[in-house]
N, C-alpha and C positions, 0 to 999 in steps of 0.2 A: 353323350353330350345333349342330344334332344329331352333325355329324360331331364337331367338338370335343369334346362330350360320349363319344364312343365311345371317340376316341382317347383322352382321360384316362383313362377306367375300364379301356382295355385296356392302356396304358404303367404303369397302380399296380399292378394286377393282376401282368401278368407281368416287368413289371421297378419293385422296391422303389422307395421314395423317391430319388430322386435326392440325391445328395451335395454334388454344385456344380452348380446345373442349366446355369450360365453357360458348362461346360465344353462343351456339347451344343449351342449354338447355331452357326449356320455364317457361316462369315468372312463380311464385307464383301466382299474380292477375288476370291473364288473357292467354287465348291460342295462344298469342304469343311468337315469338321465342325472348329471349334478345340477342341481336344481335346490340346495339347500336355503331354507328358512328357519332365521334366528329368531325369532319371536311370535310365538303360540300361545304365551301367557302372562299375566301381568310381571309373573318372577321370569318368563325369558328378558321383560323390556327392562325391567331393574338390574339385570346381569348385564344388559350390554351398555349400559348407563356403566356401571362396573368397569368393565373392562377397557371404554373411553377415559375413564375416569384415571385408570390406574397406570396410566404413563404407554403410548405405542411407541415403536422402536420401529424404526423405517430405515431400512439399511440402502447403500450404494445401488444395491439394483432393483429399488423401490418395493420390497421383500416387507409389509405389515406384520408387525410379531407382539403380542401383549409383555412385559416385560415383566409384570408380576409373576413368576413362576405358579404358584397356588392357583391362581386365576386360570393360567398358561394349560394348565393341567387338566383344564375340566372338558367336559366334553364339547357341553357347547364352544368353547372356545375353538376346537377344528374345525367346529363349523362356520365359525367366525373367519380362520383363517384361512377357510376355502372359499369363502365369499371375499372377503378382502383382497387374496394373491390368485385366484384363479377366474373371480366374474366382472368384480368391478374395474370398469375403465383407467388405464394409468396414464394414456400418453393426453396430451394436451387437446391434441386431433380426433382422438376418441371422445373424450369430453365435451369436447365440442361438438359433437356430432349427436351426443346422448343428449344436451342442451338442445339442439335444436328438435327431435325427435317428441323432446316431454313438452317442447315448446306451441307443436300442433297434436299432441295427444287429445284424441277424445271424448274421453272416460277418467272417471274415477282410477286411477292407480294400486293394482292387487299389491297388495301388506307387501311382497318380496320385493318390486320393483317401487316402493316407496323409502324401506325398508335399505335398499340398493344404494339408492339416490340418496338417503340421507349419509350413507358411509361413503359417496365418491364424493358428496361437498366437505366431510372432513378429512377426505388425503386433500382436497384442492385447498381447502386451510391450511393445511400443512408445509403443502409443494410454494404456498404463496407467501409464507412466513421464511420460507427457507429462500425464497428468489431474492434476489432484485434490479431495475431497472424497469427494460421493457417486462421481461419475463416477471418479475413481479405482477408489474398490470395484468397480464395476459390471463394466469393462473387467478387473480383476485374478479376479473372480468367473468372467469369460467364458474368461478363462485357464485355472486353474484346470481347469475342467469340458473343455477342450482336450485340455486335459493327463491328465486321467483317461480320456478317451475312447482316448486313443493308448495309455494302460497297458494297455487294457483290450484293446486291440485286439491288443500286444503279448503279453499274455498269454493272449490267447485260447484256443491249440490245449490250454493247462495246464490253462484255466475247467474246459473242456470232459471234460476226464479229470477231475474233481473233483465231478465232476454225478451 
């Protein structure tokens, strides 16, 4: 228990809040960290342009699947699909938690947690097109605040000369 205790205080300490912490945990198969990243090259960001494009299927237990089979098939798309169903945030409360997290970030945002955050404001598109009422707002509010965080993040080096 006291170890737990040391490692938190020295993982907050010298490295920030974690941004997906789910990205940091290690595979089931092997003693690697899942930590995958979909875009290395101008043809990674045109593929996943692609696979937004080509229709996502979001089943009952909030389960992201590309629905184009051919697409479905390629490799980058597991990786796709292990970022989608295994790091990024689903429930509302986590969202909201990662909003607020990007809300006092920093720093410039590394490619994978910008990367992240652009695929959790399109399940939150998604979950907000499919509410409605309060829950509509709720999920359109967690949007939103996505969406500022990536401006923000976008405009950062400018904040910065502005200070």
């Amino acid at each position: 228990h006291v170890w737990h205790c040391i490692e938190f205080l020295f993982s907050h300490y010298y490295f920030p809040a974690m941004l997906y912490p789910a990205a940091q945990r290690l595979k089931r198969s092997s003693a690697a960290f899942l930590n995958p990243v979909l875009q290395n090259s101008l043809e990674d960001v045109i593929l996943l342009y692609e696979f937004l494009l080509a229709e996502l299927d979001i089943d009952k237990g909030q389960r992201i699947s590309i629905k184009d089979e051919e697409l479905a098939s390629l490799r980058k798309a597991a990786e796709f699909d292990t970022i989608c169903n295994e790091v990024i945030p689903k429930s509302i409360t986590e969202i909201r938690r990662l909003s607020s997290r990007l809300s006092s970030y920093p720093r410039v945002l590394k490619k994978e947690d910008f990367e992240r955050t652009v695929l959790t404001m399109v399940y939150t598109a998604y979950r907000a097109a499919q509410s409605q009422g309060h829950q509509k707002d709720t999920w359109a509010e967690s949007f939103v605040n996505l969406y500022k965080a990536l401006k923000h993040d976008l405009m950062f080096p400018y904040n910065k000369e502005t200070s």
